[in-house]
N, CA, C and O atoms as CSV, one atom per row, in Angstrom:
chain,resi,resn,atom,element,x,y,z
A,1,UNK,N,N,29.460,61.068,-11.809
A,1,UNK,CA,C,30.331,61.823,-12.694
A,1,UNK,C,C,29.641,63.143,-13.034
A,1,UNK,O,O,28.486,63.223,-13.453
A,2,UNK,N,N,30.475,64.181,-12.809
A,2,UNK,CA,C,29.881,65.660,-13.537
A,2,UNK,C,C,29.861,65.651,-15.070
A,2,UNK,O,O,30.304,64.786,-15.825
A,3,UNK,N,N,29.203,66.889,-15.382
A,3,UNK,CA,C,29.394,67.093,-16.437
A,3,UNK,C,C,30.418,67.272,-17.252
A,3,UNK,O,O,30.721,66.771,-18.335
A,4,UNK,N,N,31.212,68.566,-16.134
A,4,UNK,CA,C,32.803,68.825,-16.587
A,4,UNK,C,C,33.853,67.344,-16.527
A,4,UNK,O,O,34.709,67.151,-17.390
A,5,UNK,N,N,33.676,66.629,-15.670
A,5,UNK,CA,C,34.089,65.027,-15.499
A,5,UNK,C,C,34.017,64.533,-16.740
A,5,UNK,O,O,35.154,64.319,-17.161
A,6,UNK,N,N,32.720,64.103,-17.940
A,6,UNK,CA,C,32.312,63.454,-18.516
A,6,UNK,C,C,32.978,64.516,-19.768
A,6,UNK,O,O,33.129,63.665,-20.644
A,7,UNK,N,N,33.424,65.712,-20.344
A,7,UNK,CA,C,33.575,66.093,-20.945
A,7,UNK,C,C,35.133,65.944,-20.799
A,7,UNK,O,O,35.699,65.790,-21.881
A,8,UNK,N,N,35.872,65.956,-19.791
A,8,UNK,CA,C,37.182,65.655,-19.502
A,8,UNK,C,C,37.609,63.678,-20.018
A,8,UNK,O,O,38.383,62.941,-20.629
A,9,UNK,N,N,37.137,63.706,-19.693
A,9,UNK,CA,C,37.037,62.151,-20.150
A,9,UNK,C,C,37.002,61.920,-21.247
A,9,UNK,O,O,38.071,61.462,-21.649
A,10,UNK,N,N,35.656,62.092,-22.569
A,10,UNK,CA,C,35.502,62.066,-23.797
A,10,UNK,C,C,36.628,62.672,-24.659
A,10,UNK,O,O,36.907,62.460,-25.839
A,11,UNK,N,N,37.414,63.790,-23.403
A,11,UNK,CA,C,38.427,64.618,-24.392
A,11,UNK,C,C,39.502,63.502,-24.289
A,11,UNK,O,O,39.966,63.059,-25.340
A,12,UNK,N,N,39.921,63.028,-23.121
A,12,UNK,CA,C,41.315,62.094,-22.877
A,12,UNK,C,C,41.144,60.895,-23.752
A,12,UNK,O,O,42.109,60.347,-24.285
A,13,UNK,N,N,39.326,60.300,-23.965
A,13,UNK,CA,C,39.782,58.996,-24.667
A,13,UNK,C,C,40.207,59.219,-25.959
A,13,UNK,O,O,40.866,58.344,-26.520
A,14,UNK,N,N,39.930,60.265,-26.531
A,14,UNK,CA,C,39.847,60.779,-28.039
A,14,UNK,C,C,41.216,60.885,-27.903
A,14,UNK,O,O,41.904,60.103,-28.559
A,15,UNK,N,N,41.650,61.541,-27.319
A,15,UNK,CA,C,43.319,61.545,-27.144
A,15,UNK,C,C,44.314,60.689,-27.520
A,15,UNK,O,O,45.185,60.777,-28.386
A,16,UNK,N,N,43.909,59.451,-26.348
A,16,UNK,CA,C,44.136,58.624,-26.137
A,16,UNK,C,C,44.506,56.830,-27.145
A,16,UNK,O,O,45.265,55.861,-27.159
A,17,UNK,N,N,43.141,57.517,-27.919
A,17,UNK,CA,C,42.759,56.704,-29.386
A,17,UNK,C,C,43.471,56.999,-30.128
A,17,UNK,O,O,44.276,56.233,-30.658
A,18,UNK,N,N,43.326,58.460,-30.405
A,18,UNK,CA,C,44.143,59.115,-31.271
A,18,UNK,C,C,45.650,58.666,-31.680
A,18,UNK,O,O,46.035,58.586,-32.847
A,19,UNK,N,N,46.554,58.344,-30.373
A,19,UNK,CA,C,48.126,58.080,-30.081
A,19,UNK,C,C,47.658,56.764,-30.741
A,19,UNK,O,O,47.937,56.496,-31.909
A,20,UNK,N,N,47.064,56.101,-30.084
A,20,UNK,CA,C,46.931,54.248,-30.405
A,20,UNK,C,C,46.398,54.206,-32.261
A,20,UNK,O,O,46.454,53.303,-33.096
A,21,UNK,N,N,46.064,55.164,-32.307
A,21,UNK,CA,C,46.153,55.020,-34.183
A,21,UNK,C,C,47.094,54.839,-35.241
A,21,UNK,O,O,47.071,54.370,-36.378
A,22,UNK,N,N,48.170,55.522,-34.266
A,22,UNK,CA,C,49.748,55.564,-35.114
A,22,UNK,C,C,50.887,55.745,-34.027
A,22,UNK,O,O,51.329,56.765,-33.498
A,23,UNK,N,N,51.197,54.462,-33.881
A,23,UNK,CA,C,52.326,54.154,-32.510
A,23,UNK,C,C,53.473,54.376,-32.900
A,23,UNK,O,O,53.140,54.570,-34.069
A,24,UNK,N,N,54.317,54.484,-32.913
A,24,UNK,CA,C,55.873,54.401,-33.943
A,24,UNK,C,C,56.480,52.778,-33.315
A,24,UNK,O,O,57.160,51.986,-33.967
A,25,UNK,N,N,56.096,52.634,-32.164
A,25,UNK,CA,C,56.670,51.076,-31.315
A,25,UNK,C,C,55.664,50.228,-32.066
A,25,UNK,O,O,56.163,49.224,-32.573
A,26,UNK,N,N,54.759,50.345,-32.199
A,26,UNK,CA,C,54.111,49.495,-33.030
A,26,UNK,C,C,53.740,49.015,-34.191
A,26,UNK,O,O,53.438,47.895,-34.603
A,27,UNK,N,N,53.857,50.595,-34.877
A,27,UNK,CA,C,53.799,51.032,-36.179
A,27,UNK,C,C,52.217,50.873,-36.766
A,27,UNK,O,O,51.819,50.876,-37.931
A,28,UNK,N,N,51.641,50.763,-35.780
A,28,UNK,CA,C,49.922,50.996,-36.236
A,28,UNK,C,C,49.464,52.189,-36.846
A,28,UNK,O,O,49.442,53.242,-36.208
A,29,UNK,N,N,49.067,52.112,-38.124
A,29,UNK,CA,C,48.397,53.549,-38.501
A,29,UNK,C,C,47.433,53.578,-39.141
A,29,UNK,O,O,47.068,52.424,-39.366
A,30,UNK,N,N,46.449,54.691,-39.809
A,30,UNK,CA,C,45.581,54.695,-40.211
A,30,UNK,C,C,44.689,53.628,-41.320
A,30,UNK,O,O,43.530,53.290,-41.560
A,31,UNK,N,N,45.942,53.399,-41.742
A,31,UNK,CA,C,45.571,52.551,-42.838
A,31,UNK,C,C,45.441,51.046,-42.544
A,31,UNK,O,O,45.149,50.226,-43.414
A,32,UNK,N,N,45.723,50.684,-41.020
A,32,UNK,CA,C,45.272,49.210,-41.176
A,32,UNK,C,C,44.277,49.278,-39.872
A,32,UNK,O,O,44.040,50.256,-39.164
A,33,UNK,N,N,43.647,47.627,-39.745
A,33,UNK,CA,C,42.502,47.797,-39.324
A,33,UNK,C,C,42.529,48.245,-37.958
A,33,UNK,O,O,41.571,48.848,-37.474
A,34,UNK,N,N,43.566,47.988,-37.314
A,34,UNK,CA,C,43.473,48.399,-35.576
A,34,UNK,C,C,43.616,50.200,-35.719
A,34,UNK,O,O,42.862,51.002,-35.169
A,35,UNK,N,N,44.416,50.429,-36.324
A,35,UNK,CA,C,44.234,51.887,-36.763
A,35,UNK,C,C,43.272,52.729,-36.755
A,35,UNK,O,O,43.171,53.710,-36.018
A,36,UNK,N,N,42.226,52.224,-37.915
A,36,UNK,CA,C,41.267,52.967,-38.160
A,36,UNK,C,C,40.246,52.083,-37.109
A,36,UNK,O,O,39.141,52.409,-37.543
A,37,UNK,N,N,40.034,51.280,-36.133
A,37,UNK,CA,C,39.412,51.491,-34.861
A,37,UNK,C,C,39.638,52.769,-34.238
A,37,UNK,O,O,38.702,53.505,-33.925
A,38,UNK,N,N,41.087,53.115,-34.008
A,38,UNK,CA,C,41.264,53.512,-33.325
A,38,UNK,C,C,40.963,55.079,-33.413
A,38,UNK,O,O,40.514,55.815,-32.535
A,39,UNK,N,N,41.360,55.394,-34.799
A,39,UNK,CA,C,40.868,56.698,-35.310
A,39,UNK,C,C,39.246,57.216,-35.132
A,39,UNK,O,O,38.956,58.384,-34.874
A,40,UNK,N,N,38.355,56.239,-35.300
A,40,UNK,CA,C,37.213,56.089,-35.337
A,40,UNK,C,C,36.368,56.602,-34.175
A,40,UNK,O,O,35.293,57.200,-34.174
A,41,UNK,N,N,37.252,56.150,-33.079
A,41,UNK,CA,C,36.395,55.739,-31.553
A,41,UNK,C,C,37.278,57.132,-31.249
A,41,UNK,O,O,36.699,57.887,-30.468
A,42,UNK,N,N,38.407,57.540,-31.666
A,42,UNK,CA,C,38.626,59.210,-31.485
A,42,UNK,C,C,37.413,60.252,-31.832
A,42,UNK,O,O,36.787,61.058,-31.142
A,43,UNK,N,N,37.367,59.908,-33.090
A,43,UNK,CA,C,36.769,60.838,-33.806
A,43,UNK,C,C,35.033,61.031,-32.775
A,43,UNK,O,O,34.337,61.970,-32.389
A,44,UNK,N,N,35.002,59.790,-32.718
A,44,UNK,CA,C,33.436,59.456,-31.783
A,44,UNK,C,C,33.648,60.414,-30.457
A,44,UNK,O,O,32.895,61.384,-30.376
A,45,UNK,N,N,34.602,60.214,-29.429
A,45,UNK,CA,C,34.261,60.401,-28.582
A,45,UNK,C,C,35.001,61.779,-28.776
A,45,UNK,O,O,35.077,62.204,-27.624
A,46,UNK,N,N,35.593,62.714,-29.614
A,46,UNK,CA,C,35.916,64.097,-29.658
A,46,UNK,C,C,34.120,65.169,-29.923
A,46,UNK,O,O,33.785,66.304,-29.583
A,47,UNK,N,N,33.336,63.937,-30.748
A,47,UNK,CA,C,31.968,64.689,-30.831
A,47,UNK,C,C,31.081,64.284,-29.868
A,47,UNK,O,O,29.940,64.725,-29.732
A,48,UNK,N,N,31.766,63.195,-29.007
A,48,UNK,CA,C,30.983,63.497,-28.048
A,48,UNK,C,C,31.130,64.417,-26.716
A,48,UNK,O,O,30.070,64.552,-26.106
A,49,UNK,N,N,31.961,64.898,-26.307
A,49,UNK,CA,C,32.831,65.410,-26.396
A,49,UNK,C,C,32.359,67.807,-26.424
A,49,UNK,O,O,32.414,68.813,-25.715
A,50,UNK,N,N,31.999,67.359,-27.700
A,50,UNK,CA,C,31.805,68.676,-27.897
A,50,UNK,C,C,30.013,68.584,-27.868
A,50,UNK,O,O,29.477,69.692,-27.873
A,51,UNK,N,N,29.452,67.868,-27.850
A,51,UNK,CA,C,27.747,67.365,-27.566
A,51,UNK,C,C,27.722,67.708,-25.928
A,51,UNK,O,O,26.628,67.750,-25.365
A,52,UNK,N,N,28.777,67.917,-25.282
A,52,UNK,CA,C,28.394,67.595,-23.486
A,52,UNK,C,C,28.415,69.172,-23.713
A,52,UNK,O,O,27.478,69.954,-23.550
A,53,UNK,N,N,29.911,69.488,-24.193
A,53,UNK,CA,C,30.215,70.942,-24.560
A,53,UNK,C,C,28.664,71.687,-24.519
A,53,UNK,O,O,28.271,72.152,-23.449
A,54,UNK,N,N,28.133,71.738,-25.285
A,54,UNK,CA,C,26.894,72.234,-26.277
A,54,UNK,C,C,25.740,72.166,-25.194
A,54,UNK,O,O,25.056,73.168,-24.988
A,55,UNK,N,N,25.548,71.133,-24.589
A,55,UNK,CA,C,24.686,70.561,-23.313
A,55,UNK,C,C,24.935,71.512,-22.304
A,55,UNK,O,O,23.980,72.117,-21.817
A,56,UNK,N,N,25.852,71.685,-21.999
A,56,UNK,CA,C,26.645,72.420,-20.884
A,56,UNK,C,C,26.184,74.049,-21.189
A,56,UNK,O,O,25.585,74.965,-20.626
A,57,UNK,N,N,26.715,73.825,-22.164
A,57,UNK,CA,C,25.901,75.541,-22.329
A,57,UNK,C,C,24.401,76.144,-22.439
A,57,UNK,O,O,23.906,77.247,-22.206
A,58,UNK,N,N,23.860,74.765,-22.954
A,58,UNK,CA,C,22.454,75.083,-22.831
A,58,UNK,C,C,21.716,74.763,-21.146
A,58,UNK,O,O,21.192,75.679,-20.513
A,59,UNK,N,N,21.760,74.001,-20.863
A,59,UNK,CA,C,22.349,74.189,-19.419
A,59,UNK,C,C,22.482,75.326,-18.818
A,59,UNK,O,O,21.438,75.664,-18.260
A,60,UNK,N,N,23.492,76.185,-18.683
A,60,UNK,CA,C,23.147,77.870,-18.567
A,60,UNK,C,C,22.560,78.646,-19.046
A,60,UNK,O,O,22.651,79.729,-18.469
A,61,UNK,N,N,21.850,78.630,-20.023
A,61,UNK,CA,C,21.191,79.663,-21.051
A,61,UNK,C,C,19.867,79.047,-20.330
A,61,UNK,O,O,19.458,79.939,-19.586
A,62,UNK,N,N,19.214,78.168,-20.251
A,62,UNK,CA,C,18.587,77.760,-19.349
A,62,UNK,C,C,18.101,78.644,-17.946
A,62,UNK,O,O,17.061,79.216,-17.620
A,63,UNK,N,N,19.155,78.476,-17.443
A,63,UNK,CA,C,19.138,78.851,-15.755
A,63,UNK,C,C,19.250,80.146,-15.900
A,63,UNK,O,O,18.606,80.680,-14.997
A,64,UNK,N,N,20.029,81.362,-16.972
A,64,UNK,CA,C,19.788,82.637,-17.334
A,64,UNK,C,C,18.587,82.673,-17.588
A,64,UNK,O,O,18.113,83.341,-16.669
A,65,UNK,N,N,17.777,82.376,-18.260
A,65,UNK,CA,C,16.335,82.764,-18.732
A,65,UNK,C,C,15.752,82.285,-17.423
A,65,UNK,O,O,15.318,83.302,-16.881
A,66,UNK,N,N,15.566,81.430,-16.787
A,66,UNK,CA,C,14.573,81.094,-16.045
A,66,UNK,C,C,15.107,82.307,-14.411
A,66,UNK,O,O,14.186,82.443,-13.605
A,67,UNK,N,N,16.420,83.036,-14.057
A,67,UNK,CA,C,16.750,83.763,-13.701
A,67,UNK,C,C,15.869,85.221,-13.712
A,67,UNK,O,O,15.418,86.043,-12.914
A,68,UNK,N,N,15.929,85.011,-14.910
A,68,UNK,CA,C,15.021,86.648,-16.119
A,68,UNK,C,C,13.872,86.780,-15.354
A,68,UNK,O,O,13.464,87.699,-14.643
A,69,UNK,N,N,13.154,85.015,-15.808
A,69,UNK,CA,C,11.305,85.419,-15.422
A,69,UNK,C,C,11.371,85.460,-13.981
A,69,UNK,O,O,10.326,85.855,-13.464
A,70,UNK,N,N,12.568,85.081,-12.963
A,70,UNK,CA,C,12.014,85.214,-11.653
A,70,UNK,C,C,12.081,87.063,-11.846
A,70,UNK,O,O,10.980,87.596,-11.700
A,71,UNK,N,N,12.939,87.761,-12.069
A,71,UNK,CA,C,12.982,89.395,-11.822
A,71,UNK,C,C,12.062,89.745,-12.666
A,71,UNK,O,O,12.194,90.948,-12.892
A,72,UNK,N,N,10.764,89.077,-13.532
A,72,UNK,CA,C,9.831,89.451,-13.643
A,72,UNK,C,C,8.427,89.834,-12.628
A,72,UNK,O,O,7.472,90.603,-12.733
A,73,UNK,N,N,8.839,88.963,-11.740
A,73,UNK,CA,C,7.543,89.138,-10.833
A,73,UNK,C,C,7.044,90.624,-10.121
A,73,UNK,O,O,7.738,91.449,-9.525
A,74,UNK,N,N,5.892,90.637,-10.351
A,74,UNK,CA,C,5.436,91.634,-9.713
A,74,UNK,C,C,5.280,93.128,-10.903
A,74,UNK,O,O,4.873,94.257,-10.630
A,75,UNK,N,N,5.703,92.663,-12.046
A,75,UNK,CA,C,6.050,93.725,-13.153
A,75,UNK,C,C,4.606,94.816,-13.267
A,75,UNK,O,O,4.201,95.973,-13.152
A,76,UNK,N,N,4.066,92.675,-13.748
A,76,UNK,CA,C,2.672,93.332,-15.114
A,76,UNK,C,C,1.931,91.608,-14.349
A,76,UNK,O,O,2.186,90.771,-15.215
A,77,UNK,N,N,1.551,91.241,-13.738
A,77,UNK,CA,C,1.026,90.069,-13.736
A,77,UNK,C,C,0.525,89.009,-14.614
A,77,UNK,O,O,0.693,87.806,-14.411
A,78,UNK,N,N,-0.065,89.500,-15.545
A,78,UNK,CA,C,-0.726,88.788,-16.896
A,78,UNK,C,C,0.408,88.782,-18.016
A,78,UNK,O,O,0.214,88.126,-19.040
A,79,UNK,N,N,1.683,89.559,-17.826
A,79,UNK,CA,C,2.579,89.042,-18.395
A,79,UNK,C,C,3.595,87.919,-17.443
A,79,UNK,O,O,4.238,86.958,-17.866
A,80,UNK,N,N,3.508,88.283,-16.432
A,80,UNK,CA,C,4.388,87.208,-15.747
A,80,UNK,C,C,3.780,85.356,-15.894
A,80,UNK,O,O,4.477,84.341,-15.898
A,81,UNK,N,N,2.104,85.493,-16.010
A,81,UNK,CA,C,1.738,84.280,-15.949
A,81,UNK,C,C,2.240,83.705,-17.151
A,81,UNK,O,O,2.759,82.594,-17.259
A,82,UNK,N,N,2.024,84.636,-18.141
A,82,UNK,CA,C,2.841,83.988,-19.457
A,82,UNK,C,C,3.994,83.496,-19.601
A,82,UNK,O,O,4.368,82.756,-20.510
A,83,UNK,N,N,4.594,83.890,-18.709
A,83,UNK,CA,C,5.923,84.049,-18.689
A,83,UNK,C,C,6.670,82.476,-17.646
A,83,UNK,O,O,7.600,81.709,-17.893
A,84,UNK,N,N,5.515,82.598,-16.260
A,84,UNK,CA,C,5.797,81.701,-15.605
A,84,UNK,C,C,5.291,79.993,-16.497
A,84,UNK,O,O,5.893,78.965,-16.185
A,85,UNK,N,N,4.393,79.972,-17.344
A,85,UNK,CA,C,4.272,78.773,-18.473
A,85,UNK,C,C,4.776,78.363,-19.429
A,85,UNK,O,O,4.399,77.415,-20.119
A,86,UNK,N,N,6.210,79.423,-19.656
A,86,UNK,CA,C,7.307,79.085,-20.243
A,86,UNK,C,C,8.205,78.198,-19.342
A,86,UNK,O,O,8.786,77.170,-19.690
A,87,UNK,N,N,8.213,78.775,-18.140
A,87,UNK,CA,C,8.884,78.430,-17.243
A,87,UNK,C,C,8.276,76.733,-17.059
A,87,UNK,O,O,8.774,75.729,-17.568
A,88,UNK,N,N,7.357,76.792,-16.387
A,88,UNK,CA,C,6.723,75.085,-16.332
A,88,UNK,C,C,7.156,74.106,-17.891
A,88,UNK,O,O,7.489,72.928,-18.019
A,89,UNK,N,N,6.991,75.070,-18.772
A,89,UNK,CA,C,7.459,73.834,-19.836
A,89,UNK,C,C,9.271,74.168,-20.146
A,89,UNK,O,O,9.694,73.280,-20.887
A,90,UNK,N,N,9.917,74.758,-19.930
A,90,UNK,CA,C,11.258,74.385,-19.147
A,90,UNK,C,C,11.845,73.361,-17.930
A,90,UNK,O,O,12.826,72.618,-17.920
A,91,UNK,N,N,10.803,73.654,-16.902
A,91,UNK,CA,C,11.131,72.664,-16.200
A,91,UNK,C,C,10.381,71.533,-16.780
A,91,UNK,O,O,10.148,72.131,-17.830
A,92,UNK,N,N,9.928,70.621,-16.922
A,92,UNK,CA,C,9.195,70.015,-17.449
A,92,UNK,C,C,10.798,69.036,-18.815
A,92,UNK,O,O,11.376,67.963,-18.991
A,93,UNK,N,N,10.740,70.091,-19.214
A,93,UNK,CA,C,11.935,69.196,-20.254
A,93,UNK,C,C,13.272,69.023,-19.670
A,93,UNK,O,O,14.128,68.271,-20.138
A,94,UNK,N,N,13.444,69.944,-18.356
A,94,UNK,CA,C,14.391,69.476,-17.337
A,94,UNK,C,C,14.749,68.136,-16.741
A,94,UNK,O,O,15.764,67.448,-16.637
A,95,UNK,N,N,13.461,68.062,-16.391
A,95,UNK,CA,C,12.805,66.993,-15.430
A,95,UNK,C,C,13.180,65.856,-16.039
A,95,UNK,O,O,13.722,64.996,-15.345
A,96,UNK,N,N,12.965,65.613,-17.482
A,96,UNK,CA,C,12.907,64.163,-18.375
A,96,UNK,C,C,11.185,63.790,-18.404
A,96,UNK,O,O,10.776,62.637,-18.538
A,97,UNK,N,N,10.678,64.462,-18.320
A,97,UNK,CA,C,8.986,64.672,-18.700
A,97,UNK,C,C,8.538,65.011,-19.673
A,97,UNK,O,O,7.320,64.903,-19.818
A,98,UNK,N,N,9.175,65.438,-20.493
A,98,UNK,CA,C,9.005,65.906,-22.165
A,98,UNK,C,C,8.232,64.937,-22.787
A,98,UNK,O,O,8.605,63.768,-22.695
A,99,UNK,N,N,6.764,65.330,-23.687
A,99,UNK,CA,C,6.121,64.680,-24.025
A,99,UNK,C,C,6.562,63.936,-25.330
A,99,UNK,O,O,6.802,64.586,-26.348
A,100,UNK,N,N,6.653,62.786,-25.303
A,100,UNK,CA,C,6.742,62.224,-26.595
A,100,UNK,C,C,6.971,62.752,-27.974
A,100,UNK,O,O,6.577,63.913,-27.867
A,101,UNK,N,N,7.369,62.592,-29.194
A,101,UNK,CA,C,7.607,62.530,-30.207
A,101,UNK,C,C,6.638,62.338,-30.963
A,101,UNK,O,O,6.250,61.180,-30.810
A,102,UNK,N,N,5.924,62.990,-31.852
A,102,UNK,CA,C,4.620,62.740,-32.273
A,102,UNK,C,C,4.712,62.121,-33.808
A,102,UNK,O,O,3.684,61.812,-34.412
């Protein structure tokens, strides 16, 4: 599943929940208990939802900066090395290598 996949999805179940909160054929609504499941697991997966959103963009802001330090090379060298050890600890939290929680 993509990203855009997984954000398409979180949007439809929220949707989806949403209708099943207050049916008119059924007459389910907020106020009783299948209801407010249903409202609930909306509300959940609309923030999750906008969390992929948020991911997604950092995600590019990402790949812009690390873009940047490649058209650094060759500038100033002793600034690029600096520059390229930003880069290693970018990739690095890419990767799922991120050091622990202290």
């Amino acid at each position: 599943m993509t990203l855009d996949e997984a954000i398409k999805h979180a949007e439809e179940v929220a949707r989806k929940e949403q209708e099943k909160g207050f049916d008119l054929n059924t007459h389910y609504n907020c106020e009783t208990e299948y209801g407010k499941k249903c409202y609930k697991c909306a509300a959940e997966h609309r923030q999750l939802a906008e969390w992929l959103k948020d991911y997604k963009r950092l995600l590019g802001a990402i790949e812009d900066i690390k873009a940047e330090i490649d058209k650094l090379k060759g500038i100033n060298s002793a600034y690029y090395i600096a520059i390229e050890d930003v880069k290693e600890v970018i990739d690095k939290y890419i990767s799922g290598n991120e050091p622990e929680d202290q």
